[in-house]
N, C-alpha and C positions, 0 to 999 in steps of 0.2 A: 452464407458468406458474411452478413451481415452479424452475427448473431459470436462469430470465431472471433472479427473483428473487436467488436465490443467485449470480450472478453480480453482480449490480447492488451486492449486500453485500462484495461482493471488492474491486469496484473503487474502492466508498466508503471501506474500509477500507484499500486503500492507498494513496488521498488523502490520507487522513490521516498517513499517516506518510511524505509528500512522495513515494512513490514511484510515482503515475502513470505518469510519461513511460516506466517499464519496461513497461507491458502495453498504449500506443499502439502503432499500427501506423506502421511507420517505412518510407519509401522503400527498395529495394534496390539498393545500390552496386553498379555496375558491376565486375567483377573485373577489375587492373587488369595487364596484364602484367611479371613480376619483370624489371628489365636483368640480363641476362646476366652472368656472374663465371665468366672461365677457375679454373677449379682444380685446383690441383698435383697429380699424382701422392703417393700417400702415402709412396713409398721418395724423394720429394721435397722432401718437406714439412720445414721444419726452422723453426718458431714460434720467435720473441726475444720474450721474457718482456717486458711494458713497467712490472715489479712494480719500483718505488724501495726496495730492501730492504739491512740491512750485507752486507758483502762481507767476510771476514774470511780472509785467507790467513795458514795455518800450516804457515813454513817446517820448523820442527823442531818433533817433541813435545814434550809437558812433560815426559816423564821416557823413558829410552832403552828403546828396542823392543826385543820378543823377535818375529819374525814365524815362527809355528808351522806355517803353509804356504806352502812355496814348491816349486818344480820347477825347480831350478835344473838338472838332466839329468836324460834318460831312457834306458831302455833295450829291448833287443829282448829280448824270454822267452826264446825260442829260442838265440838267437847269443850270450846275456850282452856284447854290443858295446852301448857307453854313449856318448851324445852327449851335449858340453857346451857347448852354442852361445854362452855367455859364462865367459873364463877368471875366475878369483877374484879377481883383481886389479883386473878392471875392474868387478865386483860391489861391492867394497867401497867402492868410490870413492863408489859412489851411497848403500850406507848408513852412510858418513860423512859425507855431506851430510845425511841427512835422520835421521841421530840413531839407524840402526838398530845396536843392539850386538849381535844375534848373528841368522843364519839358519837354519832346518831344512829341511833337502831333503828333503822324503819321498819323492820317487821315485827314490832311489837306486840299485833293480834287486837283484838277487841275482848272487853265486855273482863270477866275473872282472869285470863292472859294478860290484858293489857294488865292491871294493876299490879299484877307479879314483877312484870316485866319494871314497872315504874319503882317499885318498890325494892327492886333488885339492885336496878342500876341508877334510875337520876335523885332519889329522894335521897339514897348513904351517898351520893356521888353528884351534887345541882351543877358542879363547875366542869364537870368531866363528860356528862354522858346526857342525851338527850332522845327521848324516846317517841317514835309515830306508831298512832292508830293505823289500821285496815277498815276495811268494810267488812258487813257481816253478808257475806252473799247467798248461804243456803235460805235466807229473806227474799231471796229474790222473785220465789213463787206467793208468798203474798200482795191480794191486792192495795194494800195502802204502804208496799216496800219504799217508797220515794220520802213520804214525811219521817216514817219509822226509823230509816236511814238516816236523815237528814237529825234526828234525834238522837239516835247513838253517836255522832258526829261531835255534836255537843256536849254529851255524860263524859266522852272523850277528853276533851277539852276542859273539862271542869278537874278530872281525875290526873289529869297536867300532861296529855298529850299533847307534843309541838308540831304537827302536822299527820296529813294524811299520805299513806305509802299504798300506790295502786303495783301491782304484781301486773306482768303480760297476762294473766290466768283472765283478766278484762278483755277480750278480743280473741282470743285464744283457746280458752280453754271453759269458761263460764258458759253453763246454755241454758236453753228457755226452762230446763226442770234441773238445772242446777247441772246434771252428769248426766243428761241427754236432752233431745232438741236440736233447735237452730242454736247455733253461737249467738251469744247476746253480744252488739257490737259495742264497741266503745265509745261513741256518742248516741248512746242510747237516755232518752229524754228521761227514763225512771231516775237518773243518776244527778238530773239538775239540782236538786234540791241540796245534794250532797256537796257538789264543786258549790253551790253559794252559799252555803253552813259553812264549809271550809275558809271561802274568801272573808266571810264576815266575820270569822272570829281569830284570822290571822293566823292560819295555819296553810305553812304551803304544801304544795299536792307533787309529792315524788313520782311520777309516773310511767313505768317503763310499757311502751309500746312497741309491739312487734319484734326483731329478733334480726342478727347478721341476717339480709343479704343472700349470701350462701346457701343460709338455711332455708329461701324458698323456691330455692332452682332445685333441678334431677341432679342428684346424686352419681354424676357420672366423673367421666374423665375431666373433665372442662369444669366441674367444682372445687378452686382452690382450698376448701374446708374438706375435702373428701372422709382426710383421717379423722377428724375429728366429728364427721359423722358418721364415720365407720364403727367409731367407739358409743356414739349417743343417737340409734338411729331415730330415737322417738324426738329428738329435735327438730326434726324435720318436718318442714308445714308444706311443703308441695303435693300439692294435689288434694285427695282427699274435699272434707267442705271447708277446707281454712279459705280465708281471704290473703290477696296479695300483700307483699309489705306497702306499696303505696296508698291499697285502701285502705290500711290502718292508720297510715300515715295520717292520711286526709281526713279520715276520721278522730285521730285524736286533735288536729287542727280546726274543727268546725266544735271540736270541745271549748278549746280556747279563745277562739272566736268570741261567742256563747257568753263568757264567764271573764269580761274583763277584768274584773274587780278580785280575782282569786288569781294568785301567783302558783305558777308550772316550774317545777323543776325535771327538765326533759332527762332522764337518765339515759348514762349510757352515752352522750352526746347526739342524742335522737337519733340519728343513723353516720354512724360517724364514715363509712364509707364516703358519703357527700357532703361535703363542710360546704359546697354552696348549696344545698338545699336548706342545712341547717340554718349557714349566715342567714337566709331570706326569712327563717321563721322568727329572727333575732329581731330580726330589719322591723318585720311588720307586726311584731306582737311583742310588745314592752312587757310583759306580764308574764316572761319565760326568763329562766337562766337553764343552763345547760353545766352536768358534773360529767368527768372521763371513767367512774370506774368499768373497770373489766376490757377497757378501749384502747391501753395505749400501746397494742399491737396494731391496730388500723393509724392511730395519730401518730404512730412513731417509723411506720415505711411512707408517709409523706411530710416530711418534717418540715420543708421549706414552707406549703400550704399551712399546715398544722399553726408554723409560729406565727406567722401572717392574722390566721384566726385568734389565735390566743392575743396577740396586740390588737385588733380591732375590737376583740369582747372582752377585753381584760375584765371592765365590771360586772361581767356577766356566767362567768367561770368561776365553780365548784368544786373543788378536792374532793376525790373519792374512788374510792378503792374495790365494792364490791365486793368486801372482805368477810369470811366465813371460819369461823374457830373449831372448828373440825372435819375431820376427811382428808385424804389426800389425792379427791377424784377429778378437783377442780385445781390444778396449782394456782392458775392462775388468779384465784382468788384463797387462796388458805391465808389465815392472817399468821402472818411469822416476820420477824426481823428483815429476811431475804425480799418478802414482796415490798416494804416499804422504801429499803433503799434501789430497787429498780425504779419505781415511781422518781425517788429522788432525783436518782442519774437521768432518767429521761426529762424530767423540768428543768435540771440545774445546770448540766453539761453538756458539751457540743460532742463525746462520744459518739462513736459511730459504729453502726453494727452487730450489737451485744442483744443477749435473750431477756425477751420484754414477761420472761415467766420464768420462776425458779423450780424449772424442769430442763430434764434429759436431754427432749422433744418438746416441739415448741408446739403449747395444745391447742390453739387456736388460729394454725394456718402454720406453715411451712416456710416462714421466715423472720429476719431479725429487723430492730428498731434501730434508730438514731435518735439521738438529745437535740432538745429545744435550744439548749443554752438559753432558757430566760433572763431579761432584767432582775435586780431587786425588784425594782417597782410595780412589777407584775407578780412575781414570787408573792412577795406580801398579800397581794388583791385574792391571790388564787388559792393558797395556803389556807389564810383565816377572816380579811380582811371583807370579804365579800360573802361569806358567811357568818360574820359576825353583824353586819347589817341586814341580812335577810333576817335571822332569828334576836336581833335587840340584844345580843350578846356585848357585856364593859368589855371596851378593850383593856382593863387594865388586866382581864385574865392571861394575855397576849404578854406579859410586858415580864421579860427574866428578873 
């Protein structure tokens, strides 16, 4: 009786506040069959945005470029034989169209490569092109590899190398017999002598450590890169004997630590996924600056953070592209016209939305960017202005 009651009081009470018709008993619909929808293949799938947004193309910067990664040749460790799949002449043409005033090869090689490579591009070209050493690492099974190193570092340097360029193949891919072993880690002590030859003869150290993110999770559903490791399965460092990306992290930070006195160029934005992890390596290690190539698909789907970062480091941010003169396996780095004015539009415009790669499909994650809309006054710092101070470059070569 009790129980009809308090029921009778429910239903009165939510009469009153018109809401009956929720606790009648209502017919049950039939469930009705979905029509059919073929659906594409996901290596398929290629969405047109139906967003009405500006479009803003920027054929040249606002003020001329220093692009701080490039890979304009490479070379064999072994054989020191240097490849240069595009002559200089036909490099320039492209960064006199889009306003670039000078280039750095980092991977210029060591030892008969390097000097190719210097003699190619900065000796016919001192205002245009500026060349870094590597290490020689199949040395790395000799027992006096640390001064020996630390002495090509030098010959380097004499032969007019402007810095040192370390490859992921440090933490990655290097082991104790060169191409078997344990991984040799990246603050590995043989390597001191090297970052302080570096520091002392005013040569900064490009360093890229570790790898998207993405690339050391499972391969499964819940990996936003899946495509793009569907395409590159050997990018993947999960599992196996790789280390985490944090213990590269950390270990390329007890490098730095280590070696005040020798200036870090963190490529890559050191893990641009987390711009507070980076802010904090900015914060506590003055002896670092940080460039974007191959990253502004990560800095460009968090724009509001991104611009935030780029005005707090404005002195401390590098131009740079990541850029490669042959193939078309990597868009997002082929050096062409099309990559530099995306760069553009993403520093200089408040665009929203548009492909952060001059591809189909977007190769490096399954969405689009937004523009910084920068100041001038950062444009400038970011452009050339901050690397024309790291490398003692006249600004009068800046000046139209």
């Amino acid at each position: 009786m009790q129980k009809e009651s308090m029921e009778f009081s429910r239903r009165h009470w939510l009469t009153s506040l018109g809401l009956a018709p929720l606790v009648a008993c209502r017919p049950r619909r039939e469930r009705q069959a979905r029509p059919s929808i073929p659906m594409p293949r996901l290596d398929e799938f290629q969405p047109r945005s139906t967003l009405v947004v500006p479009t803003t193309r920027v054929e040249r910067p606002r003020f001329p470029v220093v692009d701080v990664h490039t890979h304009l040749t490479w070379s064999n460790d072994r054989t020191e034989e240097l490849q240069i799949p595009m002559p200089p002449e036909e490099v320039l043409q492209v960064m006199n169209r889009k306003g670039i005033r000078m280039m750095i090869n980092l991977t210029g090689g060591h030892g008969k490569a390097l000097e190719k490579a210097i003699a190619t591009f900065q000796k016919p070209y001192p205002d245009r092109f500026l060349v870094f050493t590597e290490p020689t690492y199949h040395w790395i099974v000799e027992p006096d590899y640390p001064k020996r190193q630390a002495d090509a570092i030098e010959r380097a340097h004499k032969a007019g190398a402007r810095g040192l360029k370390i490859l992921k193949y440090l933490g990655l891919g290097l082991r104790e017999r060169v191409d078997s072993g344990p991984l040799v880690k990246v603050d590995d002590k043989r390597f001191d002598l090297m970052w302080e030859a570096a520091g002392a003869l005013g040569m900064p150290v490009a360093i890229h450590t570790s790898d998207p993110v993405a690339f050391f999770q499972p391969i499964d559903r819940f990996n936003e890169r899946i495509e793009e490791l569907a395409m590159h399965p050997d990018w993947s460092f999960h599992g196996r004997d790789f280390p985490s990306d944090d213990e590269l992290q950390q270990a390329r930070l007890r490098v730095i630590a280590r070696h005040p006195k020798t200036t870090f160029i963190l490529l890559h934005v050191a893990k641009a996924e987390d711009l507070g992890f980076v802010s904090r390596i900015l914060e506590t290690y003055p002896n670092t600056y940080v460039e974007f190539g191959a990253r502004i698909n990560e800095l460009g789907r968090q724009p509001r953070t991104a611009r935030k970062f780029f005005e707090r480091f404005q002195d401390r941010i590098l131009f740079g592209t990541d850029a490669v003169p042959h193939g078309v396996e990597y868009p997002q780095q082929i050096f062409c016209d099309q990559l530099y004015e995306i760069y553009y539009r993403f520093l200089e415009t408040e665009d929203e939305y548009f492909d952060y790669a001059p591809a189909e499909k977007p190769p490096q994650g399954r969405w689009k960017i937004y523009g910084l809309g920068l100041p001038e006054s950062i444009l400038r710092k970011v452009y050339y202005e901050n690397a024309a101070r790291l490398f003692g470059l006249d600004l009068k070569l800046f000046r139209d």
